[in-house]
TIMI-2910 file (N, C-alpha, C, CB; in pm, 1 decimal, decimal comma, always signed):
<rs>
+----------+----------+----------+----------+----------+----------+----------+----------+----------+----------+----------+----------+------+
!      n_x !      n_y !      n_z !     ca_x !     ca_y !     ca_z !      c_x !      c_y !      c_z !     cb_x !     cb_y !     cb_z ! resn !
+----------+----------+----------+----------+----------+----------+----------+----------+----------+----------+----------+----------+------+
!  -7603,4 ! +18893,1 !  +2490,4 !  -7633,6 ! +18844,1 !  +2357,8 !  -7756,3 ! +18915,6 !  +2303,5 !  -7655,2 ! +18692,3 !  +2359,6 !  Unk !
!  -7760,7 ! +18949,4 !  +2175,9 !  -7872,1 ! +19004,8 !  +2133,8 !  -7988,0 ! +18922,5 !  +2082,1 !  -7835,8 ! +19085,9 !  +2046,9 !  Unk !
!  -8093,0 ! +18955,2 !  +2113,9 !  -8185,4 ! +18888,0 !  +2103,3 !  -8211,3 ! +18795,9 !  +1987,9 !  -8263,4 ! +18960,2 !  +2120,1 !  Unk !
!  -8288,6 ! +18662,2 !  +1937,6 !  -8347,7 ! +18671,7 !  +1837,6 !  -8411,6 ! +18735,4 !  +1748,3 !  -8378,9 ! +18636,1 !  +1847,5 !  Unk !
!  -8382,4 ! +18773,6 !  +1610,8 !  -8488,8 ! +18856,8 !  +1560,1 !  -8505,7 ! +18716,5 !  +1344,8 !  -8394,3 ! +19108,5 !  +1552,5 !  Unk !
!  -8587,7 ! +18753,6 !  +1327,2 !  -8642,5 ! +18699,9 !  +1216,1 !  -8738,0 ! +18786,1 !  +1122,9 !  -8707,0 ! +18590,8 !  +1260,7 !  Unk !
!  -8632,6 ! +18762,6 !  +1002,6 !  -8678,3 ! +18872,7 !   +931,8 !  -8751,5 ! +19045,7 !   +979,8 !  -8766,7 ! +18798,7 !   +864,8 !  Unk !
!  -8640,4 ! +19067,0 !  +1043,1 !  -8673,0 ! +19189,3 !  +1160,2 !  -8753,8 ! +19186,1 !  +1272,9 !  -8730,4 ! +19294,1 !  +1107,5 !  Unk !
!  -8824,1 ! +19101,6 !  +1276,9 !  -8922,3 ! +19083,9 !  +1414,8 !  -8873,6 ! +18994,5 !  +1514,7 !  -9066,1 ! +19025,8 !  +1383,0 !  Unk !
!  -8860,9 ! +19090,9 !  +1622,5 !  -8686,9 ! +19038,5 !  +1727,2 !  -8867,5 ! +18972,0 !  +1831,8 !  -8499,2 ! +19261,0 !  +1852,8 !  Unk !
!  -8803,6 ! +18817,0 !  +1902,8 !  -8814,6 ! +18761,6 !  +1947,5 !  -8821,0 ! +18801,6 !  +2077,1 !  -8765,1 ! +18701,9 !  +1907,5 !  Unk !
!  -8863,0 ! +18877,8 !  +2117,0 !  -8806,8 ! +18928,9 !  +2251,1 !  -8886,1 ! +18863,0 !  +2425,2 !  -8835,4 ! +19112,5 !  +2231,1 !  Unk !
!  -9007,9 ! +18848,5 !  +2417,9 !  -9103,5 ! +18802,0 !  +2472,5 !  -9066,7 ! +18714,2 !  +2463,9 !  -9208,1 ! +18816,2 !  +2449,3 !  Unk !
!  -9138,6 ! +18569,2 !  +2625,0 !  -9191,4 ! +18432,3 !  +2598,3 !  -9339,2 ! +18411,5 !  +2498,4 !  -9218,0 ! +18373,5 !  +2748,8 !  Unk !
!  -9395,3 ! +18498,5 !  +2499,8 !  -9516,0 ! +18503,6 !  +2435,8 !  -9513,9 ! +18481,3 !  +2317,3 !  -9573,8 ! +18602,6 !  +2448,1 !  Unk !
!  -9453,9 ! +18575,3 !  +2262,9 !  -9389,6 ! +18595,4 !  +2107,2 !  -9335,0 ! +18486,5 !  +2033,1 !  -9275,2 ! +18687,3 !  +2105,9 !  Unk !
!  -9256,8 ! +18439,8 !  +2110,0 !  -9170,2 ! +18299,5 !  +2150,5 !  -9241,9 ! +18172,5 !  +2099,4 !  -9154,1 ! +18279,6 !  +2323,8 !  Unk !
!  -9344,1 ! +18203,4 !  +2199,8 !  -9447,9 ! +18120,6 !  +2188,7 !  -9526,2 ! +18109,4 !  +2073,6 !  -9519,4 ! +18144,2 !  +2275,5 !  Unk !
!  -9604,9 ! +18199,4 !  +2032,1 !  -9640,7 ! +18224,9 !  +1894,9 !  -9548,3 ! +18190,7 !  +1793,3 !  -9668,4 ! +18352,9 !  +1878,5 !  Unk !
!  -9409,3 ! +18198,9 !  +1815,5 !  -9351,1 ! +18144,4 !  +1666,2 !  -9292,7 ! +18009,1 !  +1697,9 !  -9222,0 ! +18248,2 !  +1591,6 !  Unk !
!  -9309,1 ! +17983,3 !  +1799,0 !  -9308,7 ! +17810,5 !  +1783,0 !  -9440,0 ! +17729,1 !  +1740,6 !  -9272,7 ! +17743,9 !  +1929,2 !  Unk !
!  -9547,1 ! +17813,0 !  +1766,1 !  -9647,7 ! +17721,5 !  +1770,1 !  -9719,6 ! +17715,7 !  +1570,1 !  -9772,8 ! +17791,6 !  +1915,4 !  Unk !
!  -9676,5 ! +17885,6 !  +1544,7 !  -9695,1 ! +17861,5 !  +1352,5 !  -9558,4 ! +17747,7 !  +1299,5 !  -9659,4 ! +18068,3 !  +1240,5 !  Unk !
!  -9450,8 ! +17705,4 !  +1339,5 !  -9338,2 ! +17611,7 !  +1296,8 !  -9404,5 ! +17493,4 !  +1361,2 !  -9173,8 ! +17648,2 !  +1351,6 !  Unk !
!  -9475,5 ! +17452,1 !  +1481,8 !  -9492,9 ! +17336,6 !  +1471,0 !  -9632,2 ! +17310,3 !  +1358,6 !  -9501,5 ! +17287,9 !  +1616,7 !  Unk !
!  -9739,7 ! +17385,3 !  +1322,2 !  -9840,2 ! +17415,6 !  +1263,5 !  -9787,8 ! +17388,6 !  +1142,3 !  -9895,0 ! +17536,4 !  +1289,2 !  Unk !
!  -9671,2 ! +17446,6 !  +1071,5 !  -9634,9 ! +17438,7 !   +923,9 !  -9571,5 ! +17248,5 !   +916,5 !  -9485,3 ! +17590,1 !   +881,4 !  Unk !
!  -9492,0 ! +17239,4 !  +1033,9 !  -9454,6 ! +17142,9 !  +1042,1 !  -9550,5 ! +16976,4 !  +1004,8 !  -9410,4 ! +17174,6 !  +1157,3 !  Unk !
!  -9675,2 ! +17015,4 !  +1124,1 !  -9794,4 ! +16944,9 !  +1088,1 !  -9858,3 ! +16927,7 !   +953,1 !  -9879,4 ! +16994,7 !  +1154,9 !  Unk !
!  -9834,9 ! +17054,9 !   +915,7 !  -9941,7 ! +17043,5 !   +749,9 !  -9860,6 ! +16983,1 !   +695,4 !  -9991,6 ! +17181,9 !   +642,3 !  Unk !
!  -9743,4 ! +17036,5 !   +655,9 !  -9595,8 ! +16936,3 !   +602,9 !  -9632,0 ! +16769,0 !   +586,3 !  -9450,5 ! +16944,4 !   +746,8 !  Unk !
!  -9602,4 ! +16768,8 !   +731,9 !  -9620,2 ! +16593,7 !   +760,1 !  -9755,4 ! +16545,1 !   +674,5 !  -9652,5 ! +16551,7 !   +955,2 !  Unk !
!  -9879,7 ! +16580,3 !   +724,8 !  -9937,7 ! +16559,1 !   +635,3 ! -10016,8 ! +16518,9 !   +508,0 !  -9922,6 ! +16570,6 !   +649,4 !  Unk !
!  -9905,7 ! +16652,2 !   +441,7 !  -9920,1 ! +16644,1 !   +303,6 !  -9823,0 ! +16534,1 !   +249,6 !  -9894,6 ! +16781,5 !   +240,5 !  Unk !
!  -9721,6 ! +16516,5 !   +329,6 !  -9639,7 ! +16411,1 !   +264,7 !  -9673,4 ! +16311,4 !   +273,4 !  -9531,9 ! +16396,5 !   +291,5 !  Unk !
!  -9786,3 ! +16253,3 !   +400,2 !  -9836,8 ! +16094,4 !   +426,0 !  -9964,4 ! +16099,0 !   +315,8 !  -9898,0 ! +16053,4 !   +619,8 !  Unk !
!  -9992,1 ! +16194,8 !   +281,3 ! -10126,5 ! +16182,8 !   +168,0 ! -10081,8 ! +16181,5 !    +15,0 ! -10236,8 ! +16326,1 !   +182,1 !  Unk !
!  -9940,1 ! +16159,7 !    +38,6 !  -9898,7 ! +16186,4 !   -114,1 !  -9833,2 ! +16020,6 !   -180,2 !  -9752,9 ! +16333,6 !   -114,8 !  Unk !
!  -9763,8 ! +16070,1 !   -266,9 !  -9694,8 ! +15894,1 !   -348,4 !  -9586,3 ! +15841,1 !   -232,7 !  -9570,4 ! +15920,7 !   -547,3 !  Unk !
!  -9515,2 ! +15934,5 !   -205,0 !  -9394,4 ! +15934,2 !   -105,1 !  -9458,9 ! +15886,7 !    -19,5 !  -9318,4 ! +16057,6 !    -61,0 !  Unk !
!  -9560,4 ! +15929,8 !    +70,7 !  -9602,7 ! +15883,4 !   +169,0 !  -9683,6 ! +15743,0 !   +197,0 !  -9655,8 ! +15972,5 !   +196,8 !  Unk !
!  -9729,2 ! +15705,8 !    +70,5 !  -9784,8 ! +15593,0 !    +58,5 !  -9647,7 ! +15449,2 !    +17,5 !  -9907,6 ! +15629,4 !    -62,9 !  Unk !
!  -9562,1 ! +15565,7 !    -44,8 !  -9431,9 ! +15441,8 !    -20,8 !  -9395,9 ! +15398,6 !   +119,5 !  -9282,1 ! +15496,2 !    -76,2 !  Unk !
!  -9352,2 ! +15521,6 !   +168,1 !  -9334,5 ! +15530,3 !   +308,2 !  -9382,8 ! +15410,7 !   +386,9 !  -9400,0 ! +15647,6 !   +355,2 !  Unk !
!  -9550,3 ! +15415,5 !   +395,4 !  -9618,7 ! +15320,9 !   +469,1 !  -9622,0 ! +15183,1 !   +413,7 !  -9745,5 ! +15365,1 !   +487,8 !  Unk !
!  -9580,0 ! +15150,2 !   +285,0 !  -9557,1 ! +15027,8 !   +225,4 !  -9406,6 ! +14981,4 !   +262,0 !  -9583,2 ! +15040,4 !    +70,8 !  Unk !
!  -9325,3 ! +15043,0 !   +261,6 !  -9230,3 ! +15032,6 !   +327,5 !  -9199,5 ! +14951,9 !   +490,5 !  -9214,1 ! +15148,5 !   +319,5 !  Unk !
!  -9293,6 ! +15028,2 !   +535,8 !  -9318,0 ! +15009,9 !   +725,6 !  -9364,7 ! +14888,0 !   +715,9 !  -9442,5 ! +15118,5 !   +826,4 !  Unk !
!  -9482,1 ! +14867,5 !   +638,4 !  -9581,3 ! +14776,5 !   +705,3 !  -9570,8 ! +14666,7 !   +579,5 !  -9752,8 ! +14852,8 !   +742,3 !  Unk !
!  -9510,8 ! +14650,6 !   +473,6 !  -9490,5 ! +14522,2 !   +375,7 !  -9399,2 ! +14496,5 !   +328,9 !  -9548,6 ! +14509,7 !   +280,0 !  Unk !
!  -9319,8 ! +14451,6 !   +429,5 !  -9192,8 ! +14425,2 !   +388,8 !  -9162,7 ! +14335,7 !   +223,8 !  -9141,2 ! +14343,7 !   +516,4 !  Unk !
!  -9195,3 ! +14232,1 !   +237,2 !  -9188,9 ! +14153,3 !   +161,8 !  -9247,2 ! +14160,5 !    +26,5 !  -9218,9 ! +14074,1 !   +218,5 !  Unk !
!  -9368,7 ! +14269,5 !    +28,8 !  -9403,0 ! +14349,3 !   -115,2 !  -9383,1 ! +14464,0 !   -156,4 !  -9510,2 ! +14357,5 !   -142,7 !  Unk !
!  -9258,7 ! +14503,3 !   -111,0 !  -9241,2 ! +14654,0 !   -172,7 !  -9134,0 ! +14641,8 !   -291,5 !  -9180,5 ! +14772,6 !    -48,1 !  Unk !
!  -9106,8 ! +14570,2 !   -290,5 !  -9023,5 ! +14542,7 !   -405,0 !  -9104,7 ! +14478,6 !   -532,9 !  -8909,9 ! +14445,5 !   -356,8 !  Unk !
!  -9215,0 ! +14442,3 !   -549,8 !  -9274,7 ! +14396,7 !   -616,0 !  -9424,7 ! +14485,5 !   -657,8 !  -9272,9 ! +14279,7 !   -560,2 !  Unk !
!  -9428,1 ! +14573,3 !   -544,6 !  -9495,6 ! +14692,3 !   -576,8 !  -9422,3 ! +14828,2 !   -652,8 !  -9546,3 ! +14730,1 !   -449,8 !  Unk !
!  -9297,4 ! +14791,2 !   -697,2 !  -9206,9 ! +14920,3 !   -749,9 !  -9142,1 ! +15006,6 !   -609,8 !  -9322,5 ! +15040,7 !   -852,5 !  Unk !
!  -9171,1 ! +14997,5 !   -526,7 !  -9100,8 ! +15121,3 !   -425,1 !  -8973,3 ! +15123,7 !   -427,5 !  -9126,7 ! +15113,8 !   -275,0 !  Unk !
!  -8883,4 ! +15220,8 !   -469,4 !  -8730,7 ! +15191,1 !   -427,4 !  -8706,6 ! +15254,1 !   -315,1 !  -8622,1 ! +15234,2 !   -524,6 !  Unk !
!  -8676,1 ! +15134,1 !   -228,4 !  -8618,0 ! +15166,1 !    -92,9 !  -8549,0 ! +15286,5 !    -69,6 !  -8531,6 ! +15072,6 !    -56,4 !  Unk !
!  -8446,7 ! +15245,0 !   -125,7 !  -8297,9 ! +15306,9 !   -114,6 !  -8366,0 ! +15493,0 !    -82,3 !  -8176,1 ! +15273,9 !   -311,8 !  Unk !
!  -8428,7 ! +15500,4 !   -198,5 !  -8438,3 ! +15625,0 !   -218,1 !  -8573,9 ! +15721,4 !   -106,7 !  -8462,4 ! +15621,9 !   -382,3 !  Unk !
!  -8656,7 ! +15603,6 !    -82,5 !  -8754,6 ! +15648,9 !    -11,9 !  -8696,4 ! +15660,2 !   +167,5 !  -8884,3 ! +15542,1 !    -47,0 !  Unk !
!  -8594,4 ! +15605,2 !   +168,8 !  -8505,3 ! +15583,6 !   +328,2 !  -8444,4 ! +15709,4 !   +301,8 !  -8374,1 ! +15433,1 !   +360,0 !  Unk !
!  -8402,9 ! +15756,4 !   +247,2 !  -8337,4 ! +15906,2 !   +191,7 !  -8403,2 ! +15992,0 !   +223,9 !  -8320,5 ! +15935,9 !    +52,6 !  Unk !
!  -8511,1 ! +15996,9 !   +156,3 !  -8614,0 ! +16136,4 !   +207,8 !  -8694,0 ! +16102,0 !   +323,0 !  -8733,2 ! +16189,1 !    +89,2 !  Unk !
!  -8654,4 ! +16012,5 !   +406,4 !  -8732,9 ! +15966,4 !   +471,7 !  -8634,2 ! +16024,3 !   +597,9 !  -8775,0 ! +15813,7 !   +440,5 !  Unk !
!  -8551,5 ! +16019,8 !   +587,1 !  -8380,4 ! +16058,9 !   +699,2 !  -8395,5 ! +16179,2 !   +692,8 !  -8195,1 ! +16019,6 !   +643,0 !  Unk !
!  -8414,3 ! +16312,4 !   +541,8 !  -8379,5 ! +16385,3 !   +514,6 !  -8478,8 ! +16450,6 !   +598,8 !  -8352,0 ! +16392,7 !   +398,3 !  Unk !
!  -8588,8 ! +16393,5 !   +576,8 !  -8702,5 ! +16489,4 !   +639,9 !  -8697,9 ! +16449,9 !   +798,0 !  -8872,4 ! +16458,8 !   +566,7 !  Unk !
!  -8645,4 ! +16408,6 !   +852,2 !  -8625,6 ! +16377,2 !  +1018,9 !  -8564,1 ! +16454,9 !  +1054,9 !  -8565,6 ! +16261,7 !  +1073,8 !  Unk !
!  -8449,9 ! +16459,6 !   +947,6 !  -8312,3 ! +16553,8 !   +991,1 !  -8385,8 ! +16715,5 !   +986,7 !  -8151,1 ! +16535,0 !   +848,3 !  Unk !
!  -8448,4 ! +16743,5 !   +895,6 !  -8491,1 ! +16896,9 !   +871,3 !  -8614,8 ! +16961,7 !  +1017,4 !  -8588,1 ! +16895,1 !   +684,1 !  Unk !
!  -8689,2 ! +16843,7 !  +1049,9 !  -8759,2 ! +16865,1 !  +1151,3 !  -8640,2 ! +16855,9 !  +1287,0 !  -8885,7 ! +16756,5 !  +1146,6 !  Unk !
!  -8541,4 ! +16748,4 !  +1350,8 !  -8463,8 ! +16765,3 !  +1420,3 !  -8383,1 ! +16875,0 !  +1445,6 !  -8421,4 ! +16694,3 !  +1404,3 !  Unk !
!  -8350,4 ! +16962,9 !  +1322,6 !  -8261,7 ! +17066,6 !  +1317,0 !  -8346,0 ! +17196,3 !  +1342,0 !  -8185,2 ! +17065,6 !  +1182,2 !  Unk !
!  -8496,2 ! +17218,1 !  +1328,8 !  -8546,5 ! +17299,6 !  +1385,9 !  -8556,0 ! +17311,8 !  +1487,8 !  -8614,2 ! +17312,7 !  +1362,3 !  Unk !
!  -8610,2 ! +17142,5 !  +1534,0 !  -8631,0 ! +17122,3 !  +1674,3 !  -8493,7 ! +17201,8 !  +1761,0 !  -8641,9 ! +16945,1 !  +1700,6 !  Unk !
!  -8396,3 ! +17125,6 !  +1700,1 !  -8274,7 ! +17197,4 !  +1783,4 !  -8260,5 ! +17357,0 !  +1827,7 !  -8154,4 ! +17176,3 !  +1699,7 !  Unk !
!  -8267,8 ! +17410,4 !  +1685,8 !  -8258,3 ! +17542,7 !  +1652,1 !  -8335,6 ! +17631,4 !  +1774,2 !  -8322,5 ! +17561,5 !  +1502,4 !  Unk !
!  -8460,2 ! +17540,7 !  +1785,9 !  -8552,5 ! +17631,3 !  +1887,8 !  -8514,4 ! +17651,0 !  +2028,2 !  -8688,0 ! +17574,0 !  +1900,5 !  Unk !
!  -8473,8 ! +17507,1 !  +2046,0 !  -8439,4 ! +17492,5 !  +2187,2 !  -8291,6 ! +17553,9 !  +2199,8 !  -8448,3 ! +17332,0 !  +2235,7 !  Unk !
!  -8250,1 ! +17608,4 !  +2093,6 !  -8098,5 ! +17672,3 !  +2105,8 !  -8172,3 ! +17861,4 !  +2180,8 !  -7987,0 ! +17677,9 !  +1877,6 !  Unk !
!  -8212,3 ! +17868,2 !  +2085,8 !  -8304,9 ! +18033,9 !  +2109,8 !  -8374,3 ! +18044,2 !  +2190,8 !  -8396,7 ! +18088,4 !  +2018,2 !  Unk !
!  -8433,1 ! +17932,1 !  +2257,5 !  -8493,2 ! +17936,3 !  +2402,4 !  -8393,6 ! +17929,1 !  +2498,1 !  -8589,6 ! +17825,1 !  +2432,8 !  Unk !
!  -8254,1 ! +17867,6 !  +2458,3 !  -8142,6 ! +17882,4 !  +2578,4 !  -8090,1 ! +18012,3 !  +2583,7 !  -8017,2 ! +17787,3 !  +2563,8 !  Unk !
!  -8092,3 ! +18084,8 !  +2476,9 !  -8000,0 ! +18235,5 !  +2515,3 !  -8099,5 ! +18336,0 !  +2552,4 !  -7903,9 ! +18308,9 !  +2375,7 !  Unk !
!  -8234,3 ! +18301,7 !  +2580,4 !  -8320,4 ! +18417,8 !  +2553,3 !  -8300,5 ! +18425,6 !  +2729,3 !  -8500,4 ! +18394,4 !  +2460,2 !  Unk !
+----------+----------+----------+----------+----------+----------+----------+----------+----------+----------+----------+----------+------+
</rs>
């Protein structure tokens, strides 16, 4: 199988490897973040922790459980992705 490569820079090393997991978990982090410091994220935590006033604070559920899945799913699917490219390497 031929190696990983990304945007031409082939994966070839554990080192390398290493280095580009560790800027994806890094982007990943700032990500997270920025989203718990934002409106979303403050729904988010009203969500978790008040049940009984988020509906009376304006939050719509529905929609904040959405991006809330969406963004699990987008971090899970990297997660996967990596551990796929660490199996063929």
């Amino acid at each position: 199988m031929p190696s990983v490569s990304i945007a031409g820079f082939a994966l070839t090393g554990h080192l390398r490897h290493y280095y580009f997991l560790l800027a994806w978990c890094a982007l990943a982090l700032w990500l997270s973040l920025r989203v718990r410091s934002s409106r979303l994220g403050r729904a988010m935590i009203a969500l978790r922790d008040f049940r009984d006033c988020r509906r009376v604070m304006g939050v719509d559920t529905v929609r904040v459980k959405m991006v809330a899945f969406a963004l699990s799913s987008i971090y899970a699917g990297i997660a996967g992705g990596c551990t796929w490219a660490r199996s063929i390497m």
